[in-house]
C-alpha positions as CSV (number, residue, x, y, z in Angstrom):
1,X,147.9,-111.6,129.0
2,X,146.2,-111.9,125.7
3,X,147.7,-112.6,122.4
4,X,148.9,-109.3,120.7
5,X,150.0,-107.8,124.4
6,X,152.4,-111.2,124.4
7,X,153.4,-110.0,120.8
8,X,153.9,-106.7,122.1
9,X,155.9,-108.1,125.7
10,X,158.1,-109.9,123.7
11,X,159.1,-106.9,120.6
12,X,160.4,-105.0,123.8
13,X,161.7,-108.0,125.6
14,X,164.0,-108.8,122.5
15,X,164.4,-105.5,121.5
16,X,168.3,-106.2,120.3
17,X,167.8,-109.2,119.0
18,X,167.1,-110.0,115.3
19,X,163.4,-110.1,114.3
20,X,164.2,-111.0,110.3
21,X,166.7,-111.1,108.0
22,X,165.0,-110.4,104.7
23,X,167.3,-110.3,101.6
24,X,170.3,-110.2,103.4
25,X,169.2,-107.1,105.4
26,X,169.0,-107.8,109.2
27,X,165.7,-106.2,111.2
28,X,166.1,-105.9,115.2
29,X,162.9,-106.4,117.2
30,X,162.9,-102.1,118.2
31,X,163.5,-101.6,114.8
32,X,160.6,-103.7,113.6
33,X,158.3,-102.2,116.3
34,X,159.2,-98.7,114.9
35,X,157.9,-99.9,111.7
36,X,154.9,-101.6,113.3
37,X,154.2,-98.1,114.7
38,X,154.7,-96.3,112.0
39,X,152.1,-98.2,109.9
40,X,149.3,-98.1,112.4
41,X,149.4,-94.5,112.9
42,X,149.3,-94.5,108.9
43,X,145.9,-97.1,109.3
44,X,144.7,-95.1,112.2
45,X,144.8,-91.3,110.9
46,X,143.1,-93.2,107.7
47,X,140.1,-93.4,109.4
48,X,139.8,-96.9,110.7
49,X,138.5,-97.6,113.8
50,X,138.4,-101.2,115.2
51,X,136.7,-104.2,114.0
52,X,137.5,-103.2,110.4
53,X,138.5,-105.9,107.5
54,X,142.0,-104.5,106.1
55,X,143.8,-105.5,103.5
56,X,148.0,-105.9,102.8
57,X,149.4,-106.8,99.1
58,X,151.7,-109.0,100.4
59,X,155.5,-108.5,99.4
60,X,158.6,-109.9,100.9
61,X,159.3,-106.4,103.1
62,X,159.2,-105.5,106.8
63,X,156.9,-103.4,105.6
64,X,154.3,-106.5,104.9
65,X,155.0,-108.1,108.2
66,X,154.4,-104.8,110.0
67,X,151.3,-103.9,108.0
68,X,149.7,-106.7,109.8
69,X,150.6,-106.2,113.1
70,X,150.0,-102.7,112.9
71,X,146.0,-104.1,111.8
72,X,146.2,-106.3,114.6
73,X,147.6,-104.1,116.8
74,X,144.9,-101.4,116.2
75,X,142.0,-104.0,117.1
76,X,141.4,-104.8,113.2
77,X,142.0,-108.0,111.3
78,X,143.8,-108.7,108.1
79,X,142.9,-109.8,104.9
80,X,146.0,-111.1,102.4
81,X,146.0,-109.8,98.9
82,X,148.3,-112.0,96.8
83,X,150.5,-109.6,94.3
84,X,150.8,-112.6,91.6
85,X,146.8,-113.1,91.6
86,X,144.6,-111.6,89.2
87,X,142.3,-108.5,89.5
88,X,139.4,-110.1,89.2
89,X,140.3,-112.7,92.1
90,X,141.6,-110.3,94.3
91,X,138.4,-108.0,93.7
92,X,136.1,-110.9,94.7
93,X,138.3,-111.3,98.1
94,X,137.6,-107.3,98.7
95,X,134.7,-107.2,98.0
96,X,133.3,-110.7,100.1
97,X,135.6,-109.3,103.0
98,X,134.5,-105.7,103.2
99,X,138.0,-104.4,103.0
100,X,138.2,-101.0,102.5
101,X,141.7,-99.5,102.8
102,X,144.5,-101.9,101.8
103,X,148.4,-101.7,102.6
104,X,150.6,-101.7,100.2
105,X,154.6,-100.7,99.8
106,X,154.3,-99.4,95.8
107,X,152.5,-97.2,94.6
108,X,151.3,-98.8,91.1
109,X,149.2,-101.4,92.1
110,X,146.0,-101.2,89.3
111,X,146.7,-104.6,88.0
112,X,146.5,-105.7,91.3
113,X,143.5,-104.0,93.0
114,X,140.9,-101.1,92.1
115,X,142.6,-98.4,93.7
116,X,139.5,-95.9,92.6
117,X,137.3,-97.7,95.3
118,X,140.1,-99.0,97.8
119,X,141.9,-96.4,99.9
120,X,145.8,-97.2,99.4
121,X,148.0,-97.1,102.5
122,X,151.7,-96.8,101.1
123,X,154.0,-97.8,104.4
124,X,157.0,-97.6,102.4
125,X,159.9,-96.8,104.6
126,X,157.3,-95.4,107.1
127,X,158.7,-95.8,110.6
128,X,158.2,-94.2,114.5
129,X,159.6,-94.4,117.9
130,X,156.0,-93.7,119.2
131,X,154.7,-96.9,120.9
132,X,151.8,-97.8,122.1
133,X,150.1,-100.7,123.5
134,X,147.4,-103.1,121.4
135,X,143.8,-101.9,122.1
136,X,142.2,-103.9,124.3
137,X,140.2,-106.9,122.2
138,X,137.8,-110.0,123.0
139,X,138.9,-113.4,121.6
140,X,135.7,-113.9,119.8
141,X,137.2,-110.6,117.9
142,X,138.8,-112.1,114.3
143,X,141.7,-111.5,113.5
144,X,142.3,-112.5,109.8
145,X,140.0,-113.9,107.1
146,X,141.5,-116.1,104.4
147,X,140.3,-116.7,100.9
148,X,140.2,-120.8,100.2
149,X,138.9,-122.9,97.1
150,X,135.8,-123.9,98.0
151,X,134.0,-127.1,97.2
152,X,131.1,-126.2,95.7
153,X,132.7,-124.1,93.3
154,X,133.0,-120.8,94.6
155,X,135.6,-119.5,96.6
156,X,135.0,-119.5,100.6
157,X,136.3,-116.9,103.4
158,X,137.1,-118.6,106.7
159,X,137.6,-116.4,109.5
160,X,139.4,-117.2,112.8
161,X,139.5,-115.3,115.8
162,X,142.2,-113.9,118.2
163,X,141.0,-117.6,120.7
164,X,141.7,-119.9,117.3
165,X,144.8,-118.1,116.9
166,X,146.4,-118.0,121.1
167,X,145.1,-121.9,121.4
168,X,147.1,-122.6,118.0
169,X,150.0,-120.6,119.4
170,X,150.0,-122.5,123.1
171,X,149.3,-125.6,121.3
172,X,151.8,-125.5,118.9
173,X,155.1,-124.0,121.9
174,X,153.3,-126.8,124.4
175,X,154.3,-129.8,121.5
176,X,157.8,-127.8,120.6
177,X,158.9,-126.3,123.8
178,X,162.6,-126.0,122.8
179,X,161.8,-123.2,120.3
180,X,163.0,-120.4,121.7
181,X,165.1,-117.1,121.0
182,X,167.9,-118.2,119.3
183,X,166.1,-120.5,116.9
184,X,166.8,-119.1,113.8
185,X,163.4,-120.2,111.4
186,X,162.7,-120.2,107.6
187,X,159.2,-118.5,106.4
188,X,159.2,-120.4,103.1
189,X,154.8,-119.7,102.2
190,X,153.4,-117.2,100.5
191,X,152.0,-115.1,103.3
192,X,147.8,-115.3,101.7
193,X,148.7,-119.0,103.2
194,X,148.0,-119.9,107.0
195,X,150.9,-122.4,106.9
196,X,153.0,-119.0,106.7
197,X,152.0,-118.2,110.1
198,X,153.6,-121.0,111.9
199,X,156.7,-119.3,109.7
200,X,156.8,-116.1,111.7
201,X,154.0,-115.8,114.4
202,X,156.0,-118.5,116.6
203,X,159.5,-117.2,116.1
204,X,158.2,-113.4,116.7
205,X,156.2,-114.7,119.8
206,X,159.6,-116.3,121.4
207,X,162.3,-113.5,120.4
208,X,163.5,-115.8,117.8
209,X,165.2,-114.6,114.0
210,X,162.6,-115.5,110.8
211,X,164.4,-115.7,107.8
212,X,162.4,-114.9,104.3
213,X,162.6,-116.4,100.7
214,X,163.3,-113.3,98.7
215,X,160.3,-113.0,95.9
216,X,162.3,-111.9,93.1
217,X,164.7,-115.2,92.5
218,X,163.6,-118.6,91.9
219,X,162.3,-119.9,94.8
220,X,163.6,-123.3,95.2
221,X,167.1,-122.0,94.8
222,X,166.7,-119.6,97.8
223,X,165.8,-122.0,99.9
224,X,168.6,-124.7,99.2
225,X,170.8,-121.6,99.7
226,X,169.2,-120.5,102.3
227,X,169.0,-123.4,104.6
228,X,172.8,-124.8,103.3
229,X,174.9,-121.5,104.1
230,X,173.0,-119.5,107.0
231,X,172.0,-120.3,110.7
232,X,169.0,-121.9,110.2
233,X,167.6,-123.9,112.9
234,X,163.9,-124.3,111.7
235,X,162.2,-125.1,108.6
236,X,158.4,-125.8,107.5
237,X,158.4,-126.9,104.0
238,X,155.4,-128.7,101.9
239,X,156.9,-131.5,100.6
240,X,156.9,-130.3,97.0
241,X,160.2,-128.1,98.1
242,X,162.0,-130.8,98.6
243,X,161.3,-132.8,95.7
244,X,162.3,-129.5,94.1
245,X,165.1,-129.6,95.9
246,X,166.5,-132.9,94.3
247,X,169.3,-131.9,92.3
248,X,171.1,-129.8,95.3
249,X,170.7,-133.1,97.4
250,X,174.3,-133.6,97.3
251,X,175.5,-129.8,97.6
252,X,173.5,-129.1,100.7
253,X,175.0,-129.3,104.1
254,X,171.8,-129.3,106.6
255,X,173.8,-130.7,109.9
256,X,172.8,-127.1,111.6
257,X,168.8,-128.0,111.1
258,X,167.3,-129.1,114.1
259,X,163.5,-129.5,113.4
260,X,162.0,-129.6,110.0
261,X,158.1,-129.3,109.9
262,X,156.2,-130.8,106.7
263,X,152.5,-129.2,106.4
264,X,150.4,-128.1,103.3
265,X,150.2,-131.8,101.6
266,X,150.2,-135.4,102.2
267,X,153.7,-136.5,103.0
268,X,155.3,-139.5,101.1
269,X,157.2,-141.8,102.8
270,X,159.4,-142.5,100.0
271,X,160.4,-139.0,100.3
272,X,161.5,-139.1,103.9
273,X,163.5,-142.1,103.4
274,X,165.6,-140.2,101.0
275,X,166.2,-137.1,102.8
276,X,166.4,-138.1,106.6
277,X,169.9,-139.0,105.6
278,X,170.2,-135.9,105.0
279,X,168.7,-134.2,107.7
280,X,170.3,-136.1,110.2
281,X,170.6,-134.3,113.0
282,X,166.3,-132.6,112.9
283,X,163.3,-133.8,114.4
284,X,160.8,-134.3,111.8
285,X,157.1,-133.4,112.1
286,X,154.2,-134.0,110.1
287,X,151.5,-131.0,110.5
288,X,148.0,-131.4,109.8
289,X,145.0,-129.2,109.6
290,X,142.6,-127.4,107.4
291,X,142.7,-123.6,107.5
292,X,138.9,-124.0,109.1
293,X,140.7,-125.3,112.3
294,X,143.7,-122.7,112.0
295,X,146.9,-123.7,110.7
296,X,147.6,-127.4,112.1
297,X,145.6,-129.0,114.3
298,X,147.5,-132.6,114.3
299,X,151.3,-133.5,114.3
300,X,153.5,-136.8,114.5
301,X,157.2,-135.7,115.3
302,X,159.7,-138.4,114.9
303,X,163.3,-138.4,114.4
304,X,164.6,-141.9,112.4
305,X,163.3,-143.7,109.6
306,X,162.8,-146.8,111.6
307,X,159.5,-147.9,112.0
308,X,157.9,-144.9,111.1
309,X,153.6,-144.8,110.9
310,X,152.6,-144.7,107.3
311,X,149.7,-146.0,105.7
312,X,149.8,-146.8,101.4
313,X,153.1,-144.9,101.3
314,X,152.0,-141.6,103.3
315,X,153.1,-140.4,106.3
316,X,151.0,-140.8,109.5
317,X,149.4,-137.2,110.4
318,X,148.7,-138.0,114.3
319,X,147.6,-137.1,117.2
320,X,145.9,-133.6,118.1
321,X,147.1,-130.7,119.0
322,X,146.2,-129.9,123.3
323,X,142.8,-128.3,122.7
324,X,141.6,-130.0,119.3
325,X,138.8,-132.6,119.8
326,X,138.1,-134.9,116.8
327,X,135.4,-137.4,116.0
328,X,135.3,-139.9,112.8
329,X,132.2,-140.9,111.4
330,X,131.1,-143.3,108.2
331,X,127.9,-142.3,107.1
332,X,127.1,-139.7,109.5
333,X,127.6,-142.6,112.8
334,X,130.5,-142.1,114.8
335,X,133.2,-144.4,114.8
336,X,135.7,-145.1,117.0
337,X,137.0,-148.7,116.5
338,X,140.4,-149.5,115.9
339,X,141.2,-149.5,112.1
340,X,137.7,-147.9,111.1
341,X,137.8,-145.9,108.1
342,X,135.8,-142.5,108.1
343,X,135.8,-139.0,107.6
344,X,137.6,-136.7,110.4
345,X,135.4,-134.2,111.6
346,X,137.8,-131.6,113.6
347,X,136.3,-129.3,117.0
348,X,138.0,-127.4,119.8
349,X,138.9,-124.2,120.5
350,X,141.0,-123.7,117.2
351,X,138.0,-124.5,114.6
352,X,136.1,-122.0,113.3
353,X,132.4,-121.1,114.0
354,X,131.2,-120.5,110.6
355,X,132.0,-119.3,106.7
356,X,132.2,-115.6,106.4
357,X,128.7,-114.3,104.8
358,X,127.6,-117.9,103.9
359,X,124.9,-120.2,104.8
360,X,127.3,-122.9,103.7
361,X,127.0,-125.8,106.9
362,X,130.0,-127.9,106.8
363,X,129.6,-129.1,110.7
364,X,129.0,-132.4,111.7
365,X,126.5,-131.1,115.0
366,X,126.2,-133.9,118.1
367,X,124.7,-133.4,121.7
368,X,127.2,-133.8,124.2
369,X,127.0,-133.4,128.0
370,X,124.0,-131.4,127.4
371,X,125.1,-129.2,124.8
372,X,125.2,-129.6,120.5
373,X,128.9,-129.6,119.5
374,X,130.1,-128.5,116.6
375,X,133.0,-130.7,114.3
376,X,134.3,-129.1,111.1
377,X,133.5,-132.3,108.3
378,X,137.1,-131.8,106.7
379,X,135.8,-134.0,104.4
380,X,139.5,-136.6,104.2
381,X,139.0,-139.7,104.6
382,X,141.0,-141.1,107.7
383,X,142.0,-144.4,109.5
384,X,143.6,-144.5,113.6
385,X,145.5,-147.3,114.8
386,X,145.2,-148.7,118.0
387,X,147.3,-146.3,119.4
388,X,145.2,-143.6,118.5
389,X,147.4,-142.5,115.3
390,X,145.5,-141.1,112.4
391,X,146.4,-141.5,109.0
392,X,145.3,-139.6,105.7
393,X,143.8,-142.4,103.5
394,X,142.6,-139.2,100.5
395,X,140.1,-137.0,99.7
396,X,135.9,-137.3,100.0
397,X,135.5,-135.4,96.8
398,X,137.4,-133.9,94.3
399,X,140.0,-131.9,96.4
400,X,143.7,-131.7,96.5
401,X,146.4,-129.7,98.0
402,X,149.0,-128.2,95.5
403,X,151.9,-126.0,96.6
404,X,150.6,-126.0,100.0
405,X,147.7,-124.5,98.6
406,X,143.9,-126.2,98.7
407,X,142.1,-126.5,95.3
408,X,139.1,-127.9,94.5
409,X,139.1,-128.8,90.9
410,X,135.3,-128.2,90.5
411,X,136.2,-124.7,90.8
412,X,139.0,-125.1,87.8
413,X,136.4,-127.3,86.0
414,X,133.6,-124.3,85.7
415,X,136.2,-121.7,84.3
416,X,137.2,-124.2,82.1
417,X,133.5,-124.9,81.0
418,X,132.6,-120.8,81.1
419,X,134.9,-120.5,78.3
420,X,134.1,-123.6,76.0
421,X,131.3,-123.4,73.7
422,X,129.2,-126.4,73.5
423,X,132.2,-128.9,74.8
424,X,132.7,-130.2,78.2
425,X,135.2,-129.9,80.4
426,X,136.7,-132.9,83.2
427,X,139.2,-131.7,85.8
428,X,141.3,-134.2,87.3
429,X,144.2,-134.4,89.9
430,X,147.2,-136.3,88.6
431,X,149.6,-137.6,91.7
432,X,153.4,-138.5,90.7
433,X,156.3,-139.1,93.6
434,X,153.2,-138.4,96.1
435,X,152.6,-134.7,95.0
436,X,149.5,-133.7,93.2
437,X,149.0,-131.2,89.6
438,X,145.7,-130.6,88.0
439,X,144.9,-131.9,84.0
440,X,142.0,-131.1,82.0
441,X,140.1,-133.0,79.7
442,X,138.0,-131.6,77.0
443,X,135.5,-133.5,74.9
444,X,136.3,-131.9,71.4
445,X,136.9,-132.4,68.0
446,X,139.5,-129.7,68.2
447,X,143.5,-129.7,69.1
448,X,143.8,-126.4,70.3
449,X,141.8,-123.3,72.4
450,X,143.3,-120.4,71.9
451,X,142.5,-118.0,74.8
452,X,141.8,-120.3,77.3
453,X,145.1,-120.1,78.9
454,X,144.9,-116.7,79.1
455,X,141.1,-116.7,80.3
456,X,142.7,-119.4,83.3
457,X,145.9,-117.0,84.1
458,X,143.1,-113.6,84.6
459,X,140.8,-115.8,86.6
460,X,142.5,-118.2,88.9
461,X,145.8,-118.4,91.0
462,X,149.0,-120.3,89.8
463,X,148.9,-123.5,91.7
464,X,145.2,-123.9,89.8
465,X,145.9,-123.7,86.7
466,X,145.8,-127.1,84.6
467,X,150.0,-128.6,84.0
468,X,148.5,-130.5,80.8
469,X,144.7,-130.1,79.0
470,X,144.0,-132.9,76.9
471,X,141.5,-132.8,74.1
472,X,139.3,-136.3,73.7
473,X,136.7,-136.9,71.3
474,X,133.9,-138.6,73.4
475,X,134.5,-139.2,76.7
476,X,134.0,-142.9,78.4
477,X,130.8,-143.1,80.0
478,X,129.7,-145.4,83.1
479,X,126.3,-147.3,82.6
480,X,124.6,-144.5,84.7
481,X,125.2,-142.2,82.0
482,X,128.1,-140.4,83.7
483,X,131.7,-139.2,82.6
484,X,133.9,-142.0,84.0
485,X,136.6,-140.6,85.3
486,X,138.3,-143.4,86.1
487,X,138.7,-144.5,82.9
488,X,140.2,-141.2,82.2
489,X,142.9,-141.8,84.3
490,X,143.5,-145.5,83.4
491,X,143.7,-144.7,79.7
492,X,145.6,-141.4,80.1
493,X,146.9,-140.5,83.8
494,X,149.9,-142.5,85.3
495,X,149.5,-141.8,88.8
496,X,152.8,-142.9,90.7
């Protein structure tokens, strides 16, 4: 049985139990296959047939979860469009994904996408009994494409397939075999991240409840209400939400959580020493994986603060997930001594093949048994213990995770510098309690540049744009004639 017909099994399998509760409103598993119905004979009367790249403006409705299963479920794959992104952005995703038709619950969406060249599907409300089963599909077939900061500059499409997406899911319910239909788990990504998937792919695969952040409150609020006064069992967090989280420490009562899962950033130790008090009574696991290798690809699950794996204050990221095959090399040899240092190159049956539409080659390539493998060069640098542990030591270049979201400040840096006339602009990464914000440096005789903010707020998402920019009048230089960034940081930056 492939993927979607499991999906499919288990929405009539469950049919009276809960498949959401989204802003207080409860959503059985018949009532959210109606919908799922309902929107694909919306996408397939709209002239789709399969194979197609389709879009979804991703609110927190049924309607958005069924929008994409309706896709998948009509042999297509889906491509997010994030409402709080700018037209230009989301544009650039259209157009490098071929999307043509795009779901979406309102009707006034021009600020969001060009509706005169996309098709709009409204699914508001739109429901039916008529069921009928996924079209048949190969696991080569994708089924979504994601939009991720890319390190050259320019933003990157990675697209995974229905066999990334099954060996994540058989991975993932091999390491956690106690999820199952009565969990009750917390969706707290924005759905244009693959860390949302393990948030309601999972749950929905085991007949279990998801519950959703609603959109329109503040966020971090929802969640400590959220996980302190209903059922829930589950929770994946990056660990920014919990240093959010810090004033309700003493307010929350968490004894009903019995697994939280930490993904999206480097996880500080210092942080789980203050909170596993707290949450007691959960297994804790650290996820790991770069959306090239779909969703996680390593975990370390523990459930006491005693003698926990950390290297320089961070949380150990693992061991693989079943079907994930790793390698770590130092200038391009493989290593494989206890305590090298190296970057992890990630393969297996969960990593991509390639970047959509680019010639981009981020593999680390090696004959084996008689054939060339292929690792994805993840490009963090890495240590393992002798027990085969890997830790995150930090980042090859210039990349950081923020919000759960991956930015490469290159990509901030040549907005900045689009916009400046005859200055320069230096993008840094600024670390305090173990989480990570951007700050810009300009060399300029100048104190302020009006338009710029709003240049950076048109052009790039939230979690990109700079928390401070800081005018300089000559930057440091190094005796190669380069900006020295680490002077920047020692004069100006107090990392923590």
């Amino acid at each position: 049985m492939n993927l979607l017909k499991k999906f499919h099994f288990s929405f009539n399998n469950f049919s009276e139990n809960r498949a959401f509760c989204i802003d207080e409103k409860n959503i059985s598993y018949r009532n959210f296959l109606e919908y799922i119905n309902g929107s694909r004979i919306l996408l397939e009367s709209g002239t789709s047939f399969p194979g197609c790249s389709v879009g979804v403006v991703c609110y927190d409705c049924i309607e958005t979860y069924a929008a994409i299963f309706a896709i998948w479920f009509s042999g297509n794959h889906f491509v997010p469009i994030n409402p709080k992104y700018p037209l230009q952005r989301n544009m650039e995703v259209i157009e490098k994904t071929g999307v043509k038709m795009v779901f979406s619950v309102k009707n006034n969406i021009s600020e969001i996408i060009d509706t005169k060249h996309i098709k709009q599907l409204n699914n508001f409300e739109i429901k039916s009994e008529t069921d009928n089963s996924p079209k048949k599909i190969s696991d080569e077939q994708l089924m979504y494409i994601l939009t991720t900061s890319g390190s050259t500059g320019h933003p990157k499409q990675v697209p995974i397939n229905h066999s990334n997406v099954k060996t994540y899911c058989n991975g993932f319910l091999k390491l956690f075999p106690e999820l199952k239909s009565n969990a009750c788990f917390l969706q707290t990504y924005d759905l244009t991240s693959d860390a949302s998937f393990t948030g309601y792919l999972l749950p929905l695969l085991v007949g279990a409840c998801v519950y959703t952040v609603p959109h329109n409150s503040f966020k971090f609020l929802s969640i400590a209400k959220l996980i302190s006064k209903k059922e829930i069992t589950w929770v994946k967090l990056t660990p920014s939400v919990l240093n959010y989280l810090k004033p309700y420490i003493t307010k929350l009562n968490l004894k009903h959580i019995k697994h939280l899962i930490f993904g999206g950033e480097a996880l500080p130790l210092s942080m789980i020493k203050l909170w596993q008090p707290i949450f007691k009574e959960a297994d804790i696991s650290n996820l790991y994986g770069p959306t090239e290798t779909t969703i996680s690809a390593t975990t370390y699950r523990f459930n006491t603060i005693k003698n926990i794996k950390s290297r320089n204050g961070i949380v150990s990221i693992g061991k693989p997930f079943p079907e994930v095959e790793y390698l770590i090399i130092n200038d391009s040899k493989i290593v494989t001594e206890s305590g090298a240092k190296g970057e992890l190159c990630i393969g297996g049956k969960q990593t991509m093949s390639r970047y959509l539409n680019s010639d981009f080659d981020s593999f680390f390539k090696i004959k084996q048994r008689g054939e060339i493998k292929k690792y994805y060069r993840t490009g963090d640098l890495v240590q393992k213990d002798n027990e085969g542990y890997l830790y995150f030591l930090g980042r090859l270049d210039d990349q950081v995770k923020i919000d759960g979201y991956r930015v490469n400040l290159i990509e901030v840096e040549n907005i900045i510098n689009s916009f400046l006339k005859g200055e320069k602009a230096v993008v840094l990464s600024q670390q305090i309690n173990g989480l990570f914000w951007i700050v810009a440096f300009i060399e300029t005789q100048v104190k302020e540049f009006p338009g710029l903010l709003k240049l950076l707020n048109k052009k790039l998402p939230p979690q990109m744009i700079p928390g401070k920019i800081i005018p300089i009048s000559k930057f440091p230089i190094t005796t190669s004639g380069k900006i020295n960034k680490e002077k920047l940081r020692i004069y100006y930056l107090c990392d923590e």
